[in-house]
Every structure is written in C-alpha cells, then in structure tokens.
C-alpha positions as CSV (number, residue, x, y, z in Angstrom):
1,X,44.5,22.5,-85.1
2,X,44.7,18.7,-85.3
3,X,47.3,16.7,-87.1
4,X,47.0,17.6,-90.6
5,X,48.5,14.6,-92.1
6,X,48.9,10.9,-91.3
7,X,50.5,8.0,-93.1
8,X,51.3,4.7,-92.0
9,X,54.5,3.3,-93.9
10,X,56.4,-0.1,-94.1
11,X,60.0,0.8,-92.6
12,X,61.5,-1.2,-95.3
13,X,61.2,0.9,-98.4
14,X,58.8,3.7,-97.2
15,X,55.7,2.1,-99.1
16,X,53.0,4.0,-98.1
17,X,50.3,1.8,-96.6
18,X,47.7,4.6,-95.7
19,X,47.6,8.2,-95.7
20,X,45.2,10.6,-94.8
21,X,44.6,14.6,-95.0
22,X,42.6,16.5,-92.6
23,X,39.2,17.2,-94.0
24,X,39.6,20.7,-93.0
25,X,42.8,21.6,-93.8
26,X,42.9,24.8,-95.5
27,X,45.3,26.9,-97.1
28,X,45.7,28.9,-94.1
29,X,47.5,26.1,-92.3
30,X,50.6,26.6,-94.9
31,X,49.8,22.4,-95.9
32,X,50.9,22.1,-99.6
33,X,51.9,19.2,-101.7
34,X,55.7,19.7,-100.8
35,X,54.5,19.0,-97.4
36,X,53.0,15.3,-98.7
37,X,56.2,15.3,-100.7
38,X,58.8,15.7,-97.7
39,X,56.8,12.8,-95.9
40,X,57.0,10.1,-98.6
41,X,61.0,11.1,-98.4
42,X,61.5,11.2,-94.8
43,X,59.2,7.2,-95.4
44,X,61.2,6.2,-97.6
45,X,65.1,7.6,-96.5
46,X,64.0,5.4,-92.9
47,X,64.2,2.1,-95.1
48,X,67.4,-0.2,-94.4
49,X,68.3,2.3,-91.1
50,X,68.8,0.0,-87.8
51,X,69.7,3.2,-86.5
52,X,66.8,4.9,-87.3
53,X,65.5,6.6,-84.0
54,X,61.8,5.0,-82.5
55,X,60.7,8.5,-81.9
56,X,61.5,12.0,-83.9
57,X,60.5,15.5,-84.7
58,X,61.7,17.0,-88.0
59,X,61.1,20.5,-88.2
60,X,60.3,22.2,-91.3
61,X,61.1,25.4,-92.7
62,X,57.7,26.8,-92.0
63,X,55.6,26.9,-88.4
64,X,54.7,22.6,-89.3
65,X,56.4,20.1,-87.5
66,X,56.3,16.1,-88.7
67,X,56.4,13.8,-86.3
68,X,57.1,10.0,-86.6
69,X,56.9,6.9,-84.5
70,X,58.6,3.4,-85.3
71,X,57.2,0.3,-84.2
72,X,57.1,-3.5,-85.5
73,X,58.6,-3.1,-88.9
74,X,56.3,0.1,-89.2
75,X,56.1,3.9,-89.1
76,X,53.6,5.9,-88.7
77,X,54.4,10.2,-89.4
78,X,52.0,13.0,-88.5
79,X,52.4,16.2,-89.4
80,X,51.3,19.5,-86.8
81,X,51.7,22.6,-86.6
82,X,54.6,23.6,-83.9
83,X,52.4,24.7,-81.4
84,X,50.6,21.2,-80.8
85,X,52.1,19.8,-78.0
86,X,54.5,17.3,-78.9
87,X,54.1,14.6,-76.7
88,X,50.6,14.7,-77.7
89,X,51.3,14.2,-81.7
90,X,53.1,11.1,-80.6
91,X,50.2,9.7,-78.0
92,X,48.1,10.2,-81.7
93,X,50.9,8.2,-83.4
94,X,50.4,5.8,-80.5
95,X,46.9,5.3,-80.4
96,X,47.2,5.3,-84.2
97,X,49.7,2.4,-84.3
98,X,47.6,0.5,-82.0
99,X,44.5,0.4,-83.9
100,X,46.6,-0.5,-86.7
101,X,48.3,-3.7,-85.6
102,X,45.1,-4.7,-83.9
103,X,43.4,-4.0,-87.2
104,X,46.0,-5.8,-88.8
105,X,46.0,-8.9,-86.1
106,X,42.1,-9.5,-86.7
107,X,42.3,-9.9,-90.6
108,X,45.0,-12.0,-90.9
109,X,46.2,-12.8,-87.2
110,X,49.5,-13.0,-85.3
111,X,52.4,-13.1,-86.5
112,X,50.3,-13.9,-90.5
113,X,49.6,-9.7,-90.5
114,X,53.9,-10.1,-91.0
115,X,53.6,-11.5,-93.9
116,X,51.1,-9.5,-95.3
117,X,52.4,-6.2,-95.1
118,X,56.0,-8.0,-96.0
119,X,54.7,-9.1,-99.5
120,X,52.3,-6.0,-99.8
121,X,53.0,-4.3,-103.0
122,X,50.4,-1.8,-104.1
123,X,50.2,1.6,-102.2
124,X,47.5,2.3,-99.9
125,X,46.5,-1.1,-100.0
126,X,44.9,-0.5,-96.3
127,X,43.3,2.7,-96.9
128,X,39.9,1.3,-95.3
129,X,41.8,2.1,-92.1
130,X,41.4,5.8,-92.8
131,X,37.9,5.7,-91.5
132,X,39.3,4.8,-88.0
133,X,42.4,7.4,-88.6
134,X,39.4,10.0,-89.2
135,X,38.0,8.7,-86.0
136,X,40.9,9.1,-84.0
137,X,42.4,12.5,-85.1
138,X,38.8,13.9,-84.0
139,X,39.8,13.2,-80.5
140,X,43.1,15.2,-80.5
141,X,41.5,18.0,-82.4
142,X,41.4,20.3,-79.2
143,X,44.9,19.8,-77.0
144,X,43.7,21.6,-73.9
145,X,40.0,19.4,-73.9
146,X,39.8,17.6,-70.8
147,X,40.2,14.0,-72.2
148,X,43.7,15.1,-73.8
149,X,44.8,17.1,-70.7
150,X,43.8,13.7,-68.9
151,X,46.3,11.8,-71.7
152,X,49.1,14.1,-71.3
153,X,48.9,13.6,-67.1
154,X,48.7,10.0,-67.7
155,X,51.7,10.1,-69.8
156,X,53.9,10.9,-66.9
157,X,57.3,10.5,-68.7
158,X,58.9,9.0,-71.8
159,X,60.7,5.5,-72.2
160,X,62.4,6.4,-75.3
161,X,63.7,9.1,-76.2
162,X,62.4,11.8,-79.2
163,X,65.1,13.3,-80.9
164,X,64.7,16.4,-83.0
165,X,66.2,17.0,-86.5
166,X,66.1,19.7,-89.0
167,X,64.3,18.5,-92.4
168,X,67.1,19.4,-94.8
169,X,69.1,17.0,-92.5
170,X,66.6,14.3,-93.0
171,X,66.1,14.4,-96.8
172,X,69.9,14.4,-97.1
173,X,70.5,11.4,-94.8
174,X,70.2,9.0,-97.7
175,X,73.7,10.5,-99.5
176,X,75.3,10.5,-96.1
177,X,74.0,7.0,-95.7
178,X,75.4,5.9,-98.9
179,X,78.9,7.0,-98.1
180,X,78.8,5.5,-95.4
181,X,77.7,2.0,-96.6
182,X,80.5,2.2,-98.8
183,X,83.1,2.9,-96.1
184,X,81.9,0.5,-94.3
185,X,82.0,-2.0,-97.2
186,X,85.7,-1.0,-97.6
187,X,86.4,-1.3,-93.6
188,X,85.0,-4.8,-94.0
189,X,86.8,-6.1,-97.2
190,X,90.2,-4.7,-95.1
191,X,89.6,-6.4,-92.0
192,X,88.9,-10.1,-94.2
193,X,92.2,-9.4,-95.4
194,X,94.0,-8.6,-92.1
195,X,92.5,-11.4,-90.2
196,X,93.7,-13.8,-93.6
197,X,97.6,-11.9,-92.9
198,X,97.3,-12.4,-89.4
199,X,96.8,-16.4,-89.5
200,X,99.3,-16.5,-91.7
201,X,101.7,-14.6,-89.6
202,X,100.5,-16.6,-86.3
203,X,101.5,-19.9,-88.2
204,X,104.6,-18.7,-89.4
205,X,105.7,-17.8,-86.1
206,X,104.5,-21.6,-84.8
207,X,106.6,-23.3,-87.9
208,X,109.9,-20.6,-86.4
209,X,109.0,-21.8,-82.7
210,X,108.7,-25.2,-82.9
211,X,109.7,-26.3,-86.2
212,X,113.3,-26.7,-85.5
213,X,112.4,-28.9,-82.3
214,X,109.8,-31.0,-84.4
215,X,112.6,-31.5,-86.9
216,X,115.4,-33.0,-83.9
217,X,112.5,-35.0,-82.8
218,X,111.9,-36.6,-86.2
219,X,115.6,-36.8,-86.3
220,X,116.3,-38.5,-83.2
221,X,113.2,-41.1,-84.0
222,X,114.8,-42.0,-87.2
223,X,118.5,-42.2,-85.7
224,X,116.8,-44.7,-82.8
225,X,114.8,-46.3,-85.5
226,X,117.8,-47.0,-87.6
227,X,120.0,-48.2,-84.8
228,X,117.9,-50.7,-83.3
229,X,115.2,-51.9,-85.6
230,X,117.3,-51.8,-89.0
C-alpha cells in the first residue's frame, strides 16, 4: 500500500499548503477523517517548536503510522501503514520536499519563494502541486519493486536521526509546551532581577572597598590644597 496521505505544511502555524489522499484508499485501509484530523494537529502543534525533531514517526492507535520530515521552514507528513518500510516513507517525504522547493524556486525564485509561503494565507493555496504528489507516490506504491529496493541500498545510512513518538503524546505536546513557556517566562523575569541585585551588590562592595581610601585621598588633596595654595 502506498502512502495514503500527504500534506505539505508551513512550520509556523501548521497552515496546510497541500494535501493529498490516495485515489485508492479504501475503507479497508482503516483511513478515516480522524486520521486527516490528527495530521492538521500534529501540523499545527510543530509551529513555534525550535526543538521540534527534523525526522519522526508518530504511531497511531491503529496498524497506520504518520511520518514527517522538516525542512526550510516546511513540513511535509505522510501517513502509511506500519508495515511500509520506514526509511522509505521518509525517502517519499524527501523526494516530495524536493519537488516542492524546486517547484517553489521556479515560480518565484530563490530566496522570493520565502516570502511567499511567509505571507501565504489561504489553505491549499499550492494544491496544483498535487499532480506531481500523485506522480511521485506512484513510484513508492510497491516497496520491494526494484527501483525502491535500488533507493533503500542507496540510502546507506541516516544523517539525522528519526525519533519515534506515541500520537497521544504528540497532540498533547501543545499543553506541555505551554507550561513550559510559562516557566520559562518566570525563569527569565527572575534572572533580570538577580542580575539587577547582583550589580547592585558588586558596587556596594566597591563603595565598602575603596570608598574609605577615595575619601583620605580627597582628604589629604584638600589638607595640601589648603596648606599651600590658600
């Protein structure tokens, strides 16, 4: 079974820049809408992450996997069933990501394409590259074909590495995330205070130190002043 589902997202908020459904996904393959729905949340809980991972498989609580791939201010998810070899769904993401840029680079060039997907506001405002997303997935249809076998061999090892998470995890990351914003907030406002306290401190100890030997000095100045110039 190929990937079922594609989108490509912006990494900022999640908007959804292009999706795409197998053509012959059937009920069979356990897709529903929840599925569609769990991928615009995973999209949109990445936004605003720096340590979102490049790479990750989310499992979900059915035999489908999603899979996502980050890359220059974009994300780009598939969603496969668990027996599809993994490094596979992510040399789909790849290939997909590259059409997409390159796409991207010819109709408004490099580095305008930036701009353009930074000011784009209307979902699936790129859905003309489904066509090539239809295109593509027709290749990985069959994992054990020779040209994917040839993919996989080429693909000798990974640079980064794909972590794996649990769905539920996912979807709740945005609470966590919250919290922790907020502590970190906190942690922040504390520290402007304790660097305020400790220059205070640091020239309150300089006035103690040498404040009694800048006052003598001023003293003896002003004795030798008075004694020969008055």
């Amino acid at each position: 079974m190929p990937p079922l589902l594609t989108f490509v997202a912006r990494i900022s908020d999640g908007l959804p820049l292009v999706a795409n459904t197998a053509p012959d996904v059937s009920s069979s393959s356990g897709v529903t809408q929840v599925h569609k729905d769990q991928a615009k949340d995973i999209l949109r809980g990445l936004g605003g992450t720096a340590t979102s991972a490049a790479k990750m498989s989310i499992d979900t609580s059915n035999h489908l996997i999603f899979h996502y791939l980050v890359r220059d201010t974009l994300c780009y998810l598939t969603l496969t069933e668990q027996s599809y070899p993994k490094r596979l769904a992510f040399l789909y993401l790849e290939e997909i990501a590259d059409a997409f840029l390159e796409s991207l680079a010819n109709d408004y060039g490099d580095p305008g394409w930036r701009d353009a997907i930074a000011t784009t506001a209307r979902p699936y405002a790129y859905i003309k590259f489904d066509m090539v997303i239809q295109r593509r997935r027709k290749d990985f249809v069959d994992p054990t074909s020779r040209q994917n076998t040839t993919k996989l061999n080429q693909d000798l090892a990974d640079i980064q590495s794909i972590m794996k998470r649990n769905i539920n995890e996912v979807l709740n990351r945005g609470e966590k995330l919250e919290h922790v914003s907020h502590i970190s907030n906190n942690l922040v406002a504390e520290s402007k205070k304790f660097k305020w306290g400790a220059k205070k401190l640091s020239w309150q100890a300089m006035l103690n130190q040498y404040g009694p030997i800048v006052a003598a000095g001023v003293f003896v100045v002003f004795v030798l002043y008075m004694k020969f110039f008055w």
